[in-house]
Backbone as CSV, one residue per row, in Angstrom:
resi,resn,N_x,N_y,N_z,CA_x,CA_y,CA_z,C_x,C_y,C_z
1,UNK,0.839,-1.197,0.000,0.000,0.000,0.000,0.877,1.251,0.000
2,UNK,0.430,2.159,-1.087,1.765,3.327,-1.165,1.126,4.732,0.000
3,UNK,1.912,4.774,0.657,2.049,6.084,2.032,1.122,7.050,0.746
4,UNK,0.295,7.844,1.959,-0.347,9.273,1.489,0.476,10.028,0.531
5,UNK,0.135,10.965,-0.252,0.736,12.271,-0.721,0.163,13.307,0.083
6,UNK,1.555,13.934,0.063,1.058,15.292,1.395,1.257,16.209,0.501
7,UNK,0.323,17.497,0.426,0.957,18.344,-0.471,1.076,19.508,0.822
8,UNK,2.187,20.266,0.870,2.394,20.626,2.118,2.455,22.503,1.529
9,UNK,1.497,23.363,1.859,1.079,25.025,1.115,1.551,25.718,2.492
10,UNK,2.915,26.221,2.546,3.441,27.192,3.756,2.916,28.760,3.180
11,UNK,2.993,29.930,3.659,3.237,31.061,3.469,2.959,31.841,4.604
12,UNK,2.911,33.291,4.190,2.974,34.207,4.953,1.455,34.691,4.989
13,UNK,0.916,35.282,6.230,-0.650,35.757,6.227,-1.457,36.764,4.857
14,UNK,-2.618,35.859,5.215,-2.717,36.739,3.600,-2.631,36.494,2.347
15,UNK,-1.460,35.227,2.175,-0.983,34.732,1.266,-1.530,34.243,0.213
16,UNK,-2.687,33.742,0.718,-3.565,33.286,-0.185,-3.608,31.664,0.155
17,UNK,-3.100,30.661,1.445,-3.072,29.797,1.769,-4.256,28.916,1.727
18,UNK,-5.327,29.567,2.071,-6.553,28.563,2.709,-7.067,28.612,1.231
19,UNK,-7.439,29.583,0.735,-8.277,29.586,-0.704,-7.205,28.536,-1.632
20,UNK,-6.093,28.882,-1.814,-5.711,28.200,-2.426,-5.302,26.339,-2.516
21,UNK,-5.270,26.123,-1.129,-4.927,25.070,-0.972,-6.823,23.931,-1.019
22,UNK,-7.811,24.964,-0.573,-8.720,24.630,-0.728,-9.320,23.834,-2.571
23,UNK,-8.821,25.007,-3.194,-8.978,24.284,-4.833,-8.166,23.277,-5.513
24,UNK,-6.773,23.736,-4.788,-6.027,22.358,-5.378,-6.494,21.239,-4.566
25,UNK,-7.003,20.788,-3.261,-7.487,19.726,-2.917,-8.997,19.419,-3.667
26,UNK,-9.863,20.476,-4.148,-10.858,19.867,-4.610,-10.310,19.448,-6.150
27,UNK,-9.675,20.105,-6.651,-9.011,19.547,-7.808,-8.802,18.163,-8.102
28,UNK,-7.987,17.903,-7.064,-7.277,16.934,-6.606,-7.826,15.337,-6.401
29,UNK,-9.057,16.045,-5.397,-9.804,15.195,-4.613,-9.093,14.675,-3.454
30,UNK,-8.492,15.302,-3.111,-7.191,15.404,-1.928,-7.979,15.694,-0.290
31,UNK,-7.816,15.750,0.506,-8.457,15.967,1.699,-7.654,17.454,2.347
32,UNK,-8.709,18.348,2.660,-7.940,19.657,2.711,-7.385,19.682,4.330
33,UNK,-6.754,20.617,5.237,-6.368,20.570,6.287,-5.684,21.774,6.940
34,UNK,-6.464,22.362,7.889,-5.983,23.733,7.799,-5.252,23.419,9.147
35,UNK,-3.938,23.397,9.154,-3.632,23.793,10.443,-3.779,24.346,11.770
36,UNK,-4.140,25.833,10.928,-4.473,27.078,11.849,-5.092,27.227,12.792
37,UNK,-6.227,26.326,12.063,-7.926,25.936,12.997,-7.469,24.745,14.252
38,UNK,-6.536,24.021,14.139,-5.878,23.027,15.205,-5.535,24.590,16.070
39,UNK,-4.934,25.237,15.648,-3.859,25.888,16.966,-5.098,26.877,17.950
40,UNK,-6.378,27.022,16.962,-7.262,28.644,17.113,-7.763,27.204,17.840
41,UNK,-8.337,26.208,17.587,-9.195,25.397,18.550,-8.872,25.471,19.720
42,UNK,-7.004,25.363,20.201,-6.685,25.133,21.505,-6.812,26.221,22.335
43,UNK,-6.755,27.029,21.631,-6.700,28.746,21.773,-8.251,29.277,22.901
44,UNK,-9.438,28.588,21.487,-11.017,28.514,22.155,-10.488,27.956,23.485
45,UNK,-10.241,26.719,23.695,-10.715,25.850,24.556,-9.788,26.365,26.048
46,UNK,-8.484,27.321,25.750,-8.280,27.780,27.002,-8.808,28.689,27.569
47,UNK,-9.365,29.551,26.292,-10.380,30.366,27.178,-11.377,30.083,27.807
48,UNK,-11.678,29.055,26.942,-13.645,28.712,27.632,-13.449,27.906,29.459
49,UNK,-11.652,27.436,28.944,-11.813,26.850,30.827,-10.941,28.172,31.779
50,UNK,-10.775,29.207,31.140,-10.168,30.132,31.955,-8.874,29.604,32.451
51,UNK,-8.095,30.072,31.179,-6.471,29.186,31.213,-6.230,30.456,30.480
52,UNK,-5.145,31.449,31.208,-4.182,32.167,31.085,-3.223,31.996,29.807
53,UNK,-3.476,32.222,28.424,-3.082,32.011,27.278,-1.376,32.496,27.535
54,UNK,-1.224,33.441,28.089,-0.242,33.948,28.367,1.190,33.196,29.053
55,UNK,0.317,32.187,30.021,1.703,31.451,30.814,1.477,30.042,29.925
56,UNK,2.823,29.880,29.370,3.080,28.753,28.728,3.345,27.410,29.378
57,UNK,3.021,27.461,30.614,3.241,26.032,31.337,1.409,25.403,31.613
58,UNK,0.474,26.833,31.828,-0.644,26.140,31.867,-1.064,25.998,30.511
59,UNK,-1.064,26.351,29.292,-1.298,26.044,28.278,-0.831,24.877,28.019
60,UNK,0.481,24.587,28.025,1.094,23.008,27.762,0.492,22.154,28.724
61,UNK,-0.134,22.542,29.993,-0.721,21.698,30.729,-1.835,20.982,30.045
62,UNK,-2.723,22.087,29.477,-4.134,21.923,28.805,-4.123,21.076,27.304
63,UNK,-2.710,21.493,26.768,-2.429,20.504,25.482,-2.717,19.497,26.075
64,UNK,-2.175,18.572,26.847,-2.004,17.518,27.543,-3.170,16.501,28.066
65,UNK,-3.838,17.628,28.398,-5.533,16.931,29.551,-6.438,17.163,28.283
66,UNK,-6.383,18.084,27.539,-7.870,18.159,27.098,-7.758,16.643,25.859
67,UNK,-9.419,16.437,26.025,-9.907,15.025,24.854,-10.326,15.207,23.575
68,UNK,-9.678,15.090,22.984,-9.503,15.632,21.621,-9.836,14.106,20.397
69,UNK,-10.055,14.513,19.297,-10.146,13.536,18.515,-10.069,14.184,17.035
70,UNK,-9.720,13.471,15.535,-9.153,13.396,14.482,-10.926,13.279,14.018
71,UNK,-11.405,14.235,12.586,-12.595,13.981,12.452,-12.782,14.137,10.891
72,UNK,-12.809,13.339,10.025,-12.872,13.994,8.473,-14.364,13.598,8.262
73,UNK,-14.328,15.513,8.094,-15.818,15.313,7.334,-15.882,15.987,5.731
74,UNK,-17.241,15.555,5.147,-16.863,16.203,4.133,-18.614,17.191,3.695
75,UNK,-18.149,18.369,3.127,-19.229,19.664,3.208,-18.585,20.417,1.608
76,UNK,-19.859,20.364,1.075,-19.678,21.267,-0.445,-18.677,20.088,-1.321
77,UNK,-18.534,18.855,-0.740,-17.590,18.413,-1.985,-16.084,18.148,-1.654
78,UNK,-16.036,18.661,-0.622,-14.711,19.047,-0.104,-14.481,18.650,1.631
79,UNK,-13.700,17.215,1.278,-13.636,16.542,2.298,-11.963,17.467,3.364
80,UNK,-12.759,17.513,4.836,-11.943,18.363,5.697,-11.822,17.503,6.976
81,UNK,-10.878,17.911,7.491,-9.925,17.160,8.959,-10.317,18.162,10.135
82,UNK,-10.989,17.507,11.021,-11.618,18.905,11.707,-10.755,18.326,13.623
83,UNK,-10.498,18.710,14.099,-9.925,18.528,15.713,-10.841,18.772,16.140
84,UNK,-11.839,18.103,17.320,-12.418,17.952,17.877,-12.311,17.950,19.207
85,UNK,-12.906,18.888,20.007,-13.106,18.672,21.732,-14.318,18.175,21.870
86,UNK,-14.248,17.500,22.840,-15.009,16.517,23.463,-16.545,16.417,22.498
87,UNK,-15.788,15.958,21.464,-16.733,15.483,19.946,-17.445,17.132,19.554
88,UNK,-17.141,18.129,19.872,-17.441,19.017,19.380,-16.447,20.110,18.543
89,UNK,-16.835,20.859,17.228,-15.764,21.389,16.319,-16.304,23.063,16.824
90,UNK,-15.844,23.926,16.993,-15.939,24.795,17.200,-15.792,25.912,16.485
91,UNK,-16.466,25.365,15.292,-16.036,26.280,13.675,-16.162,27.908,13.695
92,UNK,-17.362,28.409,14.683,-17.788,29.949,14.863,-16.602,30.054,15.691
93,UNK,-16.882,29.653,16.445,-16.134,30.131,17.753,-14.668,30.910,17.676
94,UNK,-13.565,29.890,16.871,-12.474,29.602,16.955,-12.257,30.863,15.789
95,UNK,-13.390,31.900,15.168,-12.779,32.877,14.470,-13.081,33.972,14.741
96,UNK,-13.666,34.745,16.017,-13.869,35.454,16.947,-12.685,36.205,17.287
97,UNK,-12.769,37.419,17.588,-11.527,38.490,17.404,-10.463,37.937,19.055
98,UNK,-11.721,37.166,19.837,-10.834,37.306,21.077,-10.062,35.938,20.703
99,UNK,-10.311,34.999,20.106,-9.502,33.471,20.182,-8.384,34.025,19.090
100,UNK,-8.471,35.202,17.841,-7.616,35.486,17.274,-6.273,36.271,17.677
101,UNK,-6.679,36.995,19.139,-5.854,37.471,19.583,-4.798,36.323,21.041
102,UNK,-5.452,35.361,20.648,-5.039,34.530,21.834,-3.936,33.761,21.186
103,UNK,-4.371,33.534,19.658,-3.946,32.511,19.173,-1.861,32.579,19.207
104,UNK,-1.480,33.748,19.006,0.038,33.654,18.967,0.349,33.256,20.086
105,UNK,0.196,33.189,21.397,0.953,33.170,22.238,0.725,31.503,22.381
106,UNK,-0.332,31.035,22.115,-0.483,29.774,22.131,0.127,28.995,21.400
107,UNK,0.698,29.728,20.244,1.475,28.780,18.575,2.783,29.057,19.255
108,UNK,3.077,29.932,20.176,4.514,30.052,20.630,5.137,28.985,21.516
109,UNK,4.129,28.037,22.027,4.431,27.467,23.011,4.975,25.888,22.159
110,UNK,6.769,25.893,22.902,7.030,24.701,21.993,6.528,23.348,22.288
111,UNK,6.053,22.590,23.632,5.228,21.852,24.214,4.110,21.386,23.308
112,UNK,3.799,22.996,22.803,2.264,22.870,22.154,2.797,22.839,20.674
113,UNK,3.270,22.979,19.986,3.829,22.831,18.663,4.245,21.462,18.325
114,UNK,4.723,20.210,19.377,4.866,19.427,19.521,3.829,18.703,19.259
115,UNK,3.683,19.100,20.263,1.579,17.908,20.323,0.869,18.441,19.192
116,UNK,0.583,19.445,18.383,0.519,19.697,17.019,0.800,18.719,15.642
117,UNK,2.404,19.363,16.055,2.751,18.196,14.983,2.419,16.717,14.422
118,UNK,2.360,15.808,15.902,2.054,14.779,16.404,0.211,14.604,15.415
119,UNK,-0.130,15.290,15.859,-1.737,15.224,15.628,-2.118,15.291,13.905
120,UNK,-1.052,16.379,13.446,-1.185,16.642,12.026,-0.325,15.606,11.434
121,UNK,0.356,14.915,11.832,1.199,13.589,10.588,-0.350,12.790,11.272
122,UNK,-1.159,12.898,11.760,-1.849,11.411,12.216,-3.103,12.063,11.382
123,UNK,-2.951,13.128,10.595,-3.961,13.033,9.884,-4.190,12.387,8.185
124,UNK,-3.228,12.152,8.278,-2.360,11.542,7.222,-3.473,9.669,7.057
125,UNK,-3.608,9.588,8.145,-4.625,8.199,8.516,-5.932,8.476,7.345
126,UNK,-6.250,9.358,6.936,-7.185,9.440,6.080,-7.366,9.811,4.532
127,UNK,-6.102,9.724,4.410,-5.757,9.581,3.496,-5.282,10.787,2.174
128,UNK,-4.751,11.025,0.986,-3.958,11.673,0.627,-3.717,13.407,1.271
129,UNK,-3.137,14.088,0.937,-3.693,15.558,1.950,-3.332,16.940,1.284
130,UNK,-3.891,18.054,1.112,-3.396,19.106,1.251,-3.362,20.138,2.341
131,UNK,-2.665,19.991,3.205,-2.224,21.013,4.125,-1.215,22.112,4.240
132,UNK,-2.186,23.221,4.900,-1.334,24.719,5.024,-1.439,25.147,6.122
133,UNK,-0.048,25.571,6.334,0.363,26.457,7.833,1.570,27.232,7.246
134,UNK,2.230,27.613,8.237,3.299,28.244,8.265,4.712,26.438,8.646
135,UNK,4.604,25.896,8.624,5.544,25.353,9.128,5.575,23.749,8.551
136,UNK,4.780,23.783,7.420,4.434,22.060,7.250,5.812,21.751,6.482
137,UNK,6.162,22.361,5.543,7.142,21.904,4.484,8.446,21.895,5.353
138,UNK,8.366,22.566,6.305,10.130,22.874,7.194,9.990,21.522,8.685
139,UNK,8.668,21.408,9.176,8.470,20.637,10.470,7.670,19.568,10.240
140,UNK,6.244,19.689,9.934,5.402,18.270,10.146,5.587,17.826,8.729
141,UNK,5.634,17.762,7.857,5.894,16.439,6.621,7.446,17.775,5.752
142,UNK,8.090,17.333,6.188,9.749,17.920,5.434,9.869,16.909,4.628
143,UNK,9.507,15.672,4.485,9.477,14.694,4.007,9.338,14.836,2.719
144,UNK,7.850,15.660,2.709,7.202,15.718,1.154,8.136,16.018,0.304
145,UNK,7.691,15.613,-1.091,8.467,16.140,-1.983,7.618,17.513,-2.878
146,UNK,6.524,17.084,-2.288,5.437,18.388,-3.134,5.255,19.815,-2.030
147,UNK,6.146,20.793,-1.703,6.078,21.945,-1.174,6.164,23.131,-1.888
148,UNK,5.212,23.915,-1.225,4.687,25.571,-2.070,5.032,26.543,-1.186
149,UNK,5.476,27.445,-1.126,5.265,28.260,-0.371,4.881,30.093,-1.108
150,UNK,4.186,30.127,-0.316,3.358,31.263,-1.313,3.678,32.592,-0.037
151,UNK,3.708,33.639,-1.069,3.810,35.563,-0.359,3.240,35.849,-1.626
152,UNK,3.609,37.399,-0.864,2.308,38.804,-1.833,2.989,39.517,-1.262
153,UNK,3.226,40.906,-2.328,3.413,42.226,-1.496,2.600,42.734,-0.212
154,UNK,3.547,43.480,0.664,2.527,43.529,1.912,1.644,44.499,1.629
155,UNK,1.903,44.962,0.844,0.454,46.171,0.513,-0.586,45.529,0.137
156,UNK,-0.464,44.442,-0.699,-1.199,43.547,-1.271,-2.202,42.747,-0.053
157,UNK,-1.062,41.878,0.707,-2.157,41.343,1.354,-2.723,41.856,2.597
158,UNK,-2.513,43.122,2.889,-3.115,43.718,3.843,-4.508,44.334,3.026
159,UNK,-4.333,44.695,1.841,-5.588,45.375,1.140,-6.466,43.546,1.412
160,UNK,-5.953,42.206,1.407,-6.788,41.225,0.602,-7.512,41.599,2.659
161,UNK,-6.410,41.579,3.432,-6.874,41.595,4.896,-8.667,42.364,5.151
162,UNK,-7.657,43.605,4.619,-9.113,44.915,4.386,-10.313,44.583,4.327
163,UNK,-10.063,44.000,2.910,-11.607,43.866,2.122,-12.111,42.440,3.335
164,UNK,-11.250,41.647,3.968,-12.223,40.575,4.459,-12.725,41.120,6.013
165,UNK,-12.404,42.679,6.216,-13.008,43.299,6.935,-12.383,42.633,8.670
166,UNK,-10.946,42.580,8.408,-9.789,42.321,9.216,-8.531,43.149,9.235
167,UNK,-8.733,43.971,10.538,-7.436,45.017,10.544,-6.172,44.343,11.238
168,UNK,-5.214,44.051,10.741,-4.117,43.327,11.316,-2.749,44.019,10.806
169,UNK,-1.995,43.729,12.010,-0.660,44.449,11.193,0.468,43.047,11.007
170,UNK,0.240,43.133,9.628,0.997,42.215,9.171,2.201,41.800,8.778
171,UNK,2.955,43.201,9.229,4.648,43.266,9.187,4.929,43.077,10.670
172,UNK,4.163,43.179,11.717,4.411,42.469,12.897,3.997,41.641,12.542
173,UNK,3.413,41.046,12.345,3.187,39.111,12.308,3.864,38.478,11.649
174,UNK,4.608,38.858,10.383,5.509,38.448,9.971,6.910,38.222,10.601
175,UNK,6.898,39.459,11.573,8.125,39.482,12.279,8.008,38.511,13.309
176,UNK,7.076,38.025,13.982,6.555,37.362,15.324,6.762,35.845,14.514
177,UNK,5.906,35.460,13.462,6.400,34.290,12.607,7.738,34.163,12.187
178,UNK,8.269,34.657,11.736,9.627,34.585,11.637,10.870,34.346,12.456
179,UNK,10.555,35.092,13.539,11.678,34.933,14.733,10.835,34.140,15.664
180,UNK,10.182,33.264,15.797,9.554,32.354,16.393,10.558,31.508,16.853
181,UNK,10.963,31.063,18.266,12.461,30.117,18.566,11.982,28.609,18.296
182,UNK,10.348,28.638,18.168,10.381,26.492,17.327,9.143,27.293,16.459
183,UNK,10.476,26.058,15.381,9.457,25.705,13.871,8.877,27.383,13.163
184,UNK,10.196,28.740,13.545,9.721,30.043,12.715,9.111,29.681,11.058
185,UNK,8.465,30.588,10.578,8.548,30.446,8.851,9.321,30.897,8.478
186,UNK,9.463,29.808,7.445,10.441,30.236,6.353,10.440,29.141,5.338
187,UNK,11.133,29.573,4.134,10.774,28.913,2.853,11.169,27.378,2.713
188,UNK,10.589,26.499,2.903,11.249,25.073,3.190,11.944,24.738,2.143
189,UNK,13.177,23.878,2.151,14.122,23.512,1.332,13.263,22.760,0.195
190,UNK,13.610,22.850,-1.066,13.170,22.450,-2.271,11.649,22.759,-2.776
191,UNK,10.848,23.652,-2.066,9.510,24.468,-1.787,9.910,25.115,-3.463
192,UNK,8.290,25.368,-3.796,7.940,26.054,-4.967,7.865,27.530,-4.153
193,UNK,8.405,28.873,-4.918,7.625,30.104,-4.525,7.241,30.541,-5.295
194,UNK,5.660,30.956,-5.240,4.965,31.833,-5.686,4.594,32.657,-4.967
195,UNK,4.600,34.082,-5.711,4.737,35.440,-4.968,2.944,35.995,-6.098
196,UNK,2.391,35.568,-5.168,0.360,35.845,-6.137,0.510,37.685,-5.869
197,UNK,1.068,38.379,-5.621,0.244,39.552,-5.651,-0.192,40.283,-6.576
198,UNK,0.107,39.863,-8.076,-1.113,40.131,-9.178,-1.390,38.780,-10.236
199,UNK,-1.864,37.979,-9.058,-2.107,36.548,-9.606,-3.412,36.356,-8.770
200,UNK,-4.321,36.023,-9.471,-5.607,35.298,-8.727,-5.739,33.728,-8.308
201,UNK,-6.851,33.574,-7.528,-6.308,32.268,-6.901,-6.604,31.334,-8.070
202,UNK,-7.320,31.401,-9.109,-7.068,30.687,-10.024,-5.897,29.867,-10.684
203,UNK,-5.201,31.390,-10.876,-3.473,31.245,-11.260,-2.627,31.001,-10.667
204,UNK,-3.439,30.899,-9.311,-2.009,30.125,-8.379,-1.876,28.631,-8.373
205,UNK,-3.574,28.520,-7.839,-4.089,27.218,-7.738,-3.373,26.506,-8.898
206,UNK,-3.239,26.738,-10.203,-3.422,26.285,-11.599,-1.645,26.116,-11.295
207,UNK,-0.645,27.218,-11.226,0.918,26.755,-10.951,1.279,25.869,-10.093
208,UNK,0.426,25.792,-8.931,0.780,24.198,-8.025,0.242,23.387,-8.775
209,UNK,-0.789,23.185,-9.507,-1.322,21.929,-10.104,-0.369,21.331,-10.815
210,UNK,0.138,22.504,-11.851,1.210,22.102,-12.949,2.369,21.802,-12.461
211,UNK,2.706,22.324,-11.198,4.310,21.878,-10.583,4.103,20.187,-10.306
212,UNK,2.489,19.883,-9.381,2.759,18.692,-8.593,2.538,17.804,-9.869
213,UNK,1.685,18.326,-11.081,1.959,17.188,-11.913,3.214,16.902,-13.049
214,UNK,4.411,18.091,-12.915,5.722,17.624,-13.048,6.305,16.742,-12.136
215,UNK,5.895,17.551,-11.200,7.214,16.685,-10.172,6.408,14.971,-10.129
216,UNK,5.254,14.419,-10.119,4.283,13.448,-10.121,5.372,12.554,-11.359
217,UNK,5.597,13.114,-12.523,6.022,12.612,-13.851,7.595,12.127,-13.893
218,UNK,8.148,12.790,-12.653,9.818,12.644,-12.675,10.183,11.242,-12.220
């Protein structure tokens, strides 16, 4: 039986990650997988038990205790990997301005980046994948041979920020991602870059297609 294909979509916020990785998996018929929503879930769930996002020993505590489970469902066509607390997905919740502001200090914690990782190769159990974060092509599947990593001018994706009616400053977050002391971003070794900022997700979607079905042919 031949191991999954991981197609592993890193970039920078904004980037165009989720949309894009979303079409090449329906393309594909690939199973999509957003990272992000793993880290914003743990994020919900320390708030809702009144856990100090801030001190990184009770957060790694809460990685630890809370009951979690691996869940692929599939909605519009487009089969998704959802993390689950105590059999519940917390899809509203986890995009709420307060779990968004929780969420860095929680991705900082290396404890918790760990138990991450761990969770995202075990999603792999369901078979082929496209997943995006900041860190898949460099930490959880380095393995792959199919890595993208996608940017945009920052003018660019702060206008894409704008219009989705999200004020963020995204040259600090870049900086906070970057100098991150586990698993910072950055462009994983043998990674495709595409730089979309006058490329639609069409045309992006469409250059990973054509890369993974070179590299597929070699």
């Amino acid at each position: 039986m031949k191991p999954p294909i991981i197609i592993a979509i890193d970039g920078t916020s904004a980037s165009g990650k989720s949309t894009n990785a979303k079409l090449v998996a329906r393309s594909l018929g690939y199973i999509y997988v957003d990272t992000g929503a793993m880290y914003r879930t743990l994020a919900w769930h320390c708030l809702k038990q009144r856990i100090d996002t801030h001190d990184p020993k009770a957060v790694t505590t809460a990685s630890r205790r809370w009951k979690t489970r691996l869940r692929c469902d599939e909605q519009n066509g487009l089969r998704t990997v959802h993390l689950l607390v105590n059999g519940y997905y917390p899809e509203r919740e986890i995009r709420t301005a307060e779990t968004s502001a929780a969420v860095p200090h929680v991705a900082a914690v290396p404890q918790v980046r760990q138990w991450m990782v761990k969770r995202q190769r075990e999603c792999a159990q369901f078979g082929n994948l496209v997943m995006e974060g900041r860190d898949i092509g460099t930490n959880v599947f380095p393995e792959t041979e199919f890595k993208f990593y996608l940017d945009a001018q920052l003018e660019e994706r702060s206008r894409r920020r704008a219009a989705d009616g999200i004020q963020e400053n995204l040259a600090a977050r870049d900086q906070r991602d970057s100098q991150r002391a586990v698993a910072p971003l950055m462009i994983p070794l043998g990674a495709m870059v595409i730089n979309n900022s006058h490329l639609s997700s069409e045309q992006t979607s469409g250059l990973i297609l054509k890369e993974i079905q070179s590299r597929r042919a070699r």
